[in-house]
C-alpha positions as CSV (number, residue, x, y, z in Angstrom):
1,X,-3.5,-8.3,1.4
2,X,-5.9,-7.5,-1.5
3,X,-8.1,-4.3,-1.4
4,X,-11.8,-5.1,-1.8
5,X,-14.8,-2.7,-2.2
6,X,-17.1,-2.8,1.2
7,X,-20.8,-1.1,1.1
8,X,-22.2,0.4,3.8
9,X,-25.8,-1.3,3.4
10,X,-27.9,1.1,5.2
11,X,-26.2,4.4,3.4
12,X,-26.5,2.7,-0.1
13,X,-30.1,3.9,-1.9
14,X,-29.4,1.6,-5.0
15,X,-28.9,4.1,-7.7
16,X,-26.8,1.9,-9.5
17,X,-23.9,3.9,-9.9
18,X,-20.9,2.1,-9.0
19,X,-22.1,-1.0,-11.5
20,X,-22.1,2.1,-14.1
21,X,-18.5,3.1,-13.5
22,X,-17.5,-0.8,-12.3
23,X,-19.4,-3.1,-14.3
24,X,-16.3,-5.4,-14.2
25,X,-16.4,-5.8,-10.4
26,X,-20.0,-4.7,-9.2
27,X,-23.2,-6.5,-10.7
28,X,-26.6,-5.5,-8.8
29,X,-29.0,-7.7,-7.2
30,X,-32.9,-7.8,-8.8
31,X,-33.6,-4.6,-6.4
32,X,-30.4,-2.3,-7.8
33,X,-28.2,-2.9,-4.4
34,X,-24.4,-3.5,-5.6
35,X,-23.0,-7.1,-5.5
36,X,-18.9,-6.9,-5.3
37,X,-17.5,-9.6,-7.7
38,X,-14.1,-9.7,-6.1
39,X,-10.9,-7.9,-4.4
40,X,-10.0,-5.0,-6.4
41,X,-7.3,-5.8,-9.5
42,X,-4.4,-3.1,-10.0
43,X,-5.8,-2.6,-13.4
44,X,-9.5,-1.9,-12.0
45,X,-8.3,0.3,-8.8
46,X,-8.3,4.0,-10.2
47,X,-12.2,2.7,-11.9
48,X,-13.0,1.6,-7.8
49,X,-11.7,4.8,-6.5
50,X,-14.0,6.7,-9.3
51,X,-17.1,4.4,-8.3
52,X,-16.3,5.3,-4.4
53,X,-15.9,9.0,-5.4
54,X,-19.2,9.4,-7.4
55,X,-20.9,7.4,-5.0
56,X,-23.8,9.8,-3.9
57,X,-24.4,8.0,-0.4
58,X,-20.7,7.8,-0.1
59,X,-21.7,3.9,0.7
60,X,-18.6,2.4,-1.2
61,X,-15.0,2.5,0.1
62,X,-11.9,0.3,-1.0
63,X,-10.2,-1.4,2.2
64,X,-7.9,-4.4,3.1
65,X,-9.5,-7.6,2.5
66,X,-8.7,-10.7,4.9
């Protein structure tokens, strides 16, 4: 199963860090709130697992997608 990136909408505060660190994956929406591209590539996981980590609402995590 692929992993995938999952926000938890009321934690996230829209400080745009995960697009930062993840521009490959995460766009954001006109109001800063992260928009998740797609499942989460080999070659992109340790840049996810930075985007989770420096998340400041802790609102990202990487889990199995269906």
């Amino acid at each position: 199963m692929p992993q995938v990136l999952r926000v938890d909408w009321p934690s996230c505060e829209a400080r745009g860090l995960c697009h930062e660190v993840l521009p490959e994956l995460v766009d954001l929406d006109e109001w800063g709130y992260p928009i998740v591209k797609g499942p989460v590539t080999k070659e992109l996981m340790d840049h996810a697992k930075e985007a989770v980590k420096v998340c400041p609402r802790l609102a990202l995590r990487i889990v199995e997608g269906r």
